[in-house]
C-alpha positions, -999 to +999 in steps of 0.1 A: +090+170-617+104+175-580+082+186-556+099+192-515+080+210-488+092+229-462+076+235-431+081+273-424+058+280-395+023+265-380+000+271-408+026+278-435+047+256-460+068+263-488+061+243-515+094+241-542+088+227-576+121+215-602+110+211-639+130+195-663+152+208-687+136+191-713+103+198-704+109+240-706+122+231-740+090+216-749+073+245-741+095+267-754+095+250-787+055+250-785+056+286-780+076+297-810+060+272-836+025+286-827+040+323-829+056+313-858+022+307-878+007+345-874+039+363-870+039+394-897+082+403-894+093+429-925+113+408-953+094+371-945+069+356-957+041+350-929+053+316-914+087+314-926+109+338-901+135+315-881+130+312-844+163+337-839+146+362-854+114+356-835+133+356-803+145+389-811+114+405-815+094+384-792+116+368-767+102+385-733+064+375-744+070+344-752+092+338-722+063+354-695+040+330-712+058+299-709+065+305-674+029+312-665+022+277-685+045+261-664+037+275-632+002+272-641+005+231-657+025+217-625+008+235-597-019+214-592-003+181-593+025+193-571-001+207-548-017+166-550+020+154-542+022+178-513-009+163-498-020+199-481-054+214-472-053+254-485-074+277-468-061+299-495-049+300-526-012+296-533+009+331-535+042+329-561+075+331-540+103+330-557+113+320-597+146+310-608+158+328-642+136+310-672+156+298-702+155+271-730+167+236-725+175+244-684+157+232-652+133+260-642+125+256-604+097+281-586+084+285-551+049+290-541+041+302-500+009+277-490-012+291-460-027+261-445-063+259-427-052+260-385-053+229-367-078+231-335-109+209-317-141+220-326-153+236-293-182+230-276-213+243-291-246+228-281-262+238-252-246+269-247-261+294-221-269+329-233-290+356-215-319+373-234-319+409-233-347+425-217-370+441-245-391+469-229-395+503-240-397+530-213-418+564-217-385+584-211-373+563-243-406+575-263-399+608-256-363+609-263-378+596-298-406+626-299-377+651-291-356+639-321-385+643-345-390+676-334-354+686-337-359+673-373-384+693-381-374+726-364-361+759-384-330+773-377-331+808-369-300+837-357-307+846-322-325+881-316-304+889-281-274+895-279-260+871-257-227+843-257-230+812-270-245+783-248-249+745-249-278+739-274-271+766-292-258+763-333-230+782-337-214+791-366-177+795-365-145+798-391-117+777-377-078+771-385-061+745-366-021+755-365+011+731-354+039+751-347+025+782-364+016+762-393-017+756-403-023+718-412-041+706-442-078+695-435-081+712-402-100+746-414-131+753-425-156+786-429-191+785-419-190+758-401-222+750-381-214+731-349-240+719-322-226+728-290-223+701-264-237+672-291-202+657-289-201+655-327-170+677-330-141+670-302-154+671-268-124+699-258-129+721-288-165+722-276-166+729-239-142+761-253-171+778-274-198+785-246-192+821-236-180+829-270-198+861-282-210+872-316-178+880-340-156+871-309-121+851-312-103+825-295-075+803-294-085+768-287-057+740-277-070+702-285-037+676-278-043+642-299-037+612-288-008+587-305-033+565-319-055+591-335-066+582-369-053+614-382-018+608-388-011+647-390-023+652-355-018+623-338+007+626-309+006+662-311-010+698-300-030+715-321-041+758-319-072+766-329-076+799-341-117+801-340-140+834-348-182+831-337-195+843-370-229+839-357-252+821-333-287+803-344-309+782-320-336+756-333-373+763-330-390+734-324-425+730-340-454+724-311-461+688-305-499+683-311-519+667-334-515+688-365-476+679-359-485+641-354-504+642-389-471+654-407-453+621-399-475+595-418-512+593-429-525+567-409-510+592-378-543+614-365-534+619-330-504+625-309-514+592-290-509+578-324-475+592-332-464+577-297-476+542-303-459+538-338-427+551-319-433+526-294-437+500-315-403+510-341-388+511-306-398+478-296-391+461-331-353+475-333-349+461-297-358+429-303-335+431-335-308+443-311-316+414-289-313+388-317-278+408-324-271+403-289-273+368-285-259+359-319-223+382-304-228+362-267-223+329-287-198+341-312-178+352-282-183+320-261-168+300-290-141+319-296-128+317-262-126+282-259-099+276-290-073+294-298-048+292-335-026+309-353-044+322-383-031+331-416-019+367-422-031+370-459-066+366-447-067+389-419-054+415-443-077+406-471-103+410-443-096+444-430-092+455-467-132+448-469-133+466-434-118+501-449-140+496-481-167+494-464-158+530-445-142+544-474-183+538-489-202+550-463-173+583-466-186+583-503-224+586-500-214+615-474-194+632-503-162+625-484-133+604-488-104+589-460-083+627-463-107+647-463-126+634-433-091+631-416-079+596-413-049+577-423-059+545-442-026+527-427-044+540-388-076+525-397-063+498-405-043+493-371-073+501-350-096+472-369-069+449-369-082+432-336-118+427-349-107+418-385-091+391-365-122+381-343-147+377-370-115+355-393-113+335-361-154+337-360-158+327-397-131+296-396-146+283-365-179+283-379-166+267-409-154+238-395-187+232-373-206+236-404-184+205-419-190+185-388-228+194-390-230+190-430-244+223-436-248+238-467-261+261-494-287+244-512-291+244-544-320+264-544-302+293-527-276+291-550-300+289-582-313+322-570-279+339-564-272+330-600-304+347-610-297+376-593-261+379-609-275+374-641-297+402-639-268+423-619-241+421-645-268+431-674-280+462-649-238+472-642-226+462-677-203+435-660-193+399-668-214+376-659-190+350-646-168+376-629-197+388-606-207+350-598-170+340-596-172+376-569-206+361-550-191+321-547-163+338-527-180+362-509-218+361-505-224+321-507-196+318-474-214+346-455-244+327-465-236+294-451-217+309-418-252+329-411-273+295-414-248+279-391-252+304-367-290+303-366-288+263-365-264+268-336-287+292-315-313+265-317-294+244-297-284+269-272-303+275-237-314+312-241-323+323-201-346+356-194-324+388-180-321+390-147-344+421-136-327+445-112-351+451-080-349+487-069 
């Protein structure tokens, strides 16, 4: 076997394999004598049809699995030859044509892991985020929960539409005259002035009157997710079918009772606000700091990294949107975006948190961090009882958790190893 490398960039080689002629005979011949035993061919006997007839009817199968035999047999020592260190696994080039008694040569694209000094990671400055919660916060919080619980009802007067109000409108969004495929809807209810539909399309409605119409011009920008409307001007043709306002139920105690059982008082309902408040800041905080030391790190180094993992990484990032779509009864269209758009737009994180998760993989190595076996015990407890719940394999889902839970794992007991050793300072508090 001949084995050459090519060097075809910083963090990619071509690795080029040669196999004897004599050894793709082997196979070959291997192939057809095991066929030969359970081949059923009309007019002989089970075991006794010549090879030519069994490359007749079988010579594409039998020729697809030699070559994955081959491929499959010489990789690995080739890979030993090449002396390398993969960050992934090996994608299939090239092939040359496959035949009996000939030299069969393949190509095989290795992405390498990136070559770089471990930054600087102890003692590390970071600055704590202040963790107070201020009365206007707690009543921001009281409003919500009264917005939650308020009816909707169709206003009495007769009067145009205002900020606050609900208003329910039938839209058609037109390019050219032609209407565009997911811009419409009837009965729409939007909150004017939430900023949950576009910000333009909203500061158009106030004024609107009951059963009124209006024309409403939104221009997209080029890197809207919605390929349709990106780069272009959109007409809305809009009618007011009707407008509602919330009613708000009274804040006192009867109300404070409604939101849990140990709740009595109004008082009450404030200090278990304050308290959630306070508990999802410090979370924040602890998300803070972790990001200020992620981002320290990654500024100090700097290397290529390989394209088939930033693309395997922003593949997770879209499935993750495309689920939270999903338990919204939506999907990519239908909420307006382009998947190939998304993609574009996430491409610069999917690269930060590769770059993120490669750092931390080496300083794990240098630290001799790992999963224990313990954690990994109960990961293959948990797939056990996972595949019998889904109706899976069982290997398949651990094979799925070694390559992605047991990494995040480890990369998430780095990091809290690492903040350890950083010097975490107080905010600086503003003086009025």
């Amino acid at each position: 076997m001949k084995v050459t490398v090519e060097d075809i960039g910083p963090i990619q080689k071509r690795l080029s394999v040669e196999i004897p002629a004599d050894v793709v005979s082997k196979e070959f011949d291997s192939a057809y004598n095991q066929l030969k035993k359970g081949a059923n061919i009309k007019g002989f006997r089970k075991g006794k049809a010549p090879r030519s007839i069994l490359e007749r009817h079988y010579g594409p199968q039998v020729e697809s699995e030699v070559l994955e035999k081959l491929i499959k047999d010489s990789l690995s020592d080739a890979l030993k030859e090449a002396n390398v260190e993969l960050i992934l696994d090996p994608q299939l080039d090239s092939t040359s044509p496959l035949k009996a008694a000939e030299v069969f040569s393949y190509s095989a694209l290795l992405d390498l892991w990136p070559e770089f000094e471990v930054p600087k990671y102890k003692g590390l400055e970071l600055e704590e985020p202040l963790v107070e919660v201020s009365e206007e916060e707690i009543q921001e919080q009281l409003e919500a929960l009264l917005r939650h619980f308020a009816t909707v009802e169709s206003m009495e007067e007769d009067r145009p539409v205002e900020k606050g109000d609900l208003a329910i409108i039938d839209y058609v969004g037109e390019i050219d005259g032609e209407p565009v495929d997911g811009l419409s809807e009837e009965n729409y209810y939007l909150e004017v002035g939430a900023g949950y539909f576009n910000p333009v399309f909203e500061e158009q409605l106030p004024g609107m009157t009951k059963d009124s119409e209006k024309s409403i011009e939104v221009s997209y920008p080029e890197d809207a997710l919605n390929a349709k409307v990106a780069g272009r001007t959109v007409q809305f043709k809009v009618v007011l079918k009707d407008i509602k306002k919330r009613i708000s139920p009274e804040l006192n105690d009867d109300f404070a009772k409604k939101i849990g059982a140990d709740i009595k008082t109004v008082e009450d309902l404030r200090d278990r606000l304050r308290k959630q408040l306070e508990i999802d800041k410090q979370k924040a905080a602890k998300s803070s700091l972790r990001q200020q030391f992620l981002e320290q790190l990654r500024e100090q180094v700097d290397f290529p990294i390989p394209d088939r993992l930033i693309d395997a990484k922003l593949t997770q990032m879209v499935d993750n949107v495309i689920g939270h779509l999903q338990e919204r009864g939506m999907d990519l269209e239908r909420a307006g975006m382009s998947e190939d758009r998304l993609r574009a737009k996430m491409r610069e994180d999917a690269v930060g948190q590769v770059k993120t998760e490669i750092i931390l993989d080496k300083i794990a190595e240098v630290e001799d961090i790992a999963v224990d076996h313990d954690e990994v015990s109960e990961y293959a407890k948990y797939a056990d009882s996972q595949s019998q719940r889904l109706g899976v394999d069982k290997k398949q889902l651990q094979n799925a958790m070694v390559q992605n839970v047991l990494p995040k794992l480890r990369a998430k007991k780095t990091v809290d190893f690492l903040l350890k050793q950083a010097v975490v300072k107080p905010a600086s508090q503003e003086v009025d």
